[in-house]
N, C-alpha and C positions, 0 to 999 in steps of 0.2 A: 504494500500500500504506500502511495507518493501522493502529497498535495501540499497544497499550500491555498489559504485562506486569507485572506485579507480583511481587515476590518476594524469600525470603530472601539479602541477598550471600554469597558463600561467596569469602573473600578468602586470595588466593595473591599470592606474588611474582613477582619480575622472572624469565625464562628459566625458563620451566617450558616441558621440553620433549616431545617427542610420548613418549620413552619413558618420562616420569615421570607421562603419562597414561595412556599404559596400556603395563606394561612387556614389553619381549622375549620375556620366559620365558614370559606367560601367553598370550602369540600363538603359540607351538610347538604346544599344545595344543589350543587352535580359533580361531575368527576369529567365532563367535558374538558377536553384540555383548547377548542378551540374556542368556550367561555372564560375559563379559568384563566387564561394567557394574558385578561385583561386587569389581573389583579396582581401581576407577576410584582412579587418582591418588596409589594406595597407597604408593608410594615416599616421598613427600612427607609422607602423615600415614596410616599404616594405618587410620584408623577413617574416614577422609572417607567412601568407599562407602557405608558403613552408616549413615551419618547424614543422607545428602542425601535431601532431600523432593524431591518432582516440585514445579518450579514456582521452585526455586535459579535463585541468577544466579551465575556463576563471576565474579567481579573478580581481573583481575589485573595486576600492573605491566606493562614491557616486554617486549619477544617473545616473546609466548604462541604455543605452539605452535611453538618450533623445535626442531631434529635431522631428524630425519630426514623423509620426505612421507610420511609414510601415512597415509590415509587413513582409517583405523579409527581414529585418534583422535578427530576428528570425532563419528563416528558414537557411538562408546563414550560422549560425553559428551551426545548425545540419546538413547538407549537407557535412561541414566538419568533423564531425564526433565528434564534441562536445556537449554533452547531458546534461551539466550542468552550468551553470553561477552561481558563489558565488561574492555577493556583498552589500556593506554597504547600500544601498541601490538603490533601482530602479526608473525610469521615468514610472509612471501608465501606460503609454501606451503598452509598450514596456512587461510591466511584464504580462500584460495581453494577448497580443500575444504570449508569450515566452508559457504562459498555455494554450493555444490556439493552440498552434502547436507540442506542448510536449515537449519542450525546458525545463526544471526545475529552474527554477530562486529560488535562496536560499539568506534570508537576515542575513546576523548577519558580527559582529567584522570581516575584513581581515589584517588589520593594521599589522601583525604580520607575514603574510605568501608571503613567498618571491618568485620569480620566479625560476621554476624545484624545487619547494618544492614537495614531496610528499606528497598527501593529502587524506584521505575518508571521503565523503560526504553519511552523513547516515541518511534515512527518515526512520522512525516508525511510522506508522499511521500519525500522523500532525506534527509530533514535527520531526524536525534535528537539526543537528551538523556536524561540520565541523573538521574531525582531523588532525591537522598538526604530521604527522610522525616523520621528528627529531627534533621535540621540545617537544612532548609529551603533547601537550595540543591540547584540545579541545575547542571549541567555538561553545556555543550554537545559533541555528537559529530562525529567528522567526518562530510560526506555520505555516502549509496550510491549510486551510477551505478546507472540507471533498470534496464539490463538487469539487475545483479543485484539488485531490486527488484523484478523480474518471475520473476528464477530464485526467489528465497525465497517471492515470495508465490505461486511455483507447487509448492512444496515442495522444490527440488531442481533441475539440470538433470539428470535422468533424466526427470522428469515434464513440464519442462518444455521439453524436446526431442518428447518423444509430445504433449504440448498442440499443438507449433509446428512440426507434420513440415515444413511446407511452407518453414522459417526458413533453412536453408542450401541451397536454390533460388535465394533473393532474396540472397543476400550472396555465392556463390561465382561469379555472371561467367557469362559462356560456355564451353565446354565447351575 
């Protein structure tokens, strides 16, 4: 898997957690993620939803995405049209749904990159980086383990489970 994504940073702090991405209340009422996308993150700064273009990178300090596991967070933050979270780092749960649903969760240094920074986030086989455009630096990411580089570039392991019926034949043994 090789890309490269361009886009505006959309910069949060340290422990922004699944229900300050999308909160409790507004999950009582549906689980639609293309309602719910219109409350994205609102605890935090009520106008973010309405200001995020398709094509945002979420930057954010330390454990993104912790509280609770659910899943519609994830998803809430691709319904809006953001395909990549860069962050110091993640809450296991969350980074695993995020590969899960094809979200791209990217670890390394954000300390440096400021909000409406322009940034490209570029994976080559396992290895990324994260380039800040008017500083001219780069910051390397941690790797991705190949399999979840086959879930995201199949979009998801939904899809990429239907791609790969025959995948837990060859890994589960004899019967």
């Amino acid at each position: 898997m090789s890309f490269e994504l361009r886009g505006r940073a959309r910069r949060l702090g340290d422990d922004i957690n699944t229900d300050y991405i999308i909160a409790s209340t507004r999950k009582r009422d549906t689980l639609d993620t293309a309602v719910l996308q219109r409350y994205l993150l609102e605890t935090v700064d009520p106008a973010f939803a309405t200001s995020v273009r398709a094509g945002d990178i979420i930057v954010a300090g330390r454990n993104f995405g912790c509280g609770s596991a659910m899943e519609i967070a994830a998803t809430v933050i691709l319904a809006a049209g953001i395909n990549v979270v860069v962050a110091q780092s993640f809450a296991r749960t969350f980074y695993r749904n995020a590969i899960n649903n094809g979200l791209i969760p990217v670890v390394c240094d954000t300390g440096a990159i400021k909000e409406g920074d322009a940034i490209a986030v570029r994976l080559i086989g396992g290895a990324s980086n994260v380039h800040v455009e008017a500083l001219e630096l780069t910051f390397v990411g941690a790797p991705l383990p190949a399999i979840m580089l086959e879930i995201l570039n199949a979009g998801g392991l939904a899809p990429y489970m239907r791609a790969n019926a025959g995948f837990l034949d060859s890994v589960s043994g004899p019967p």
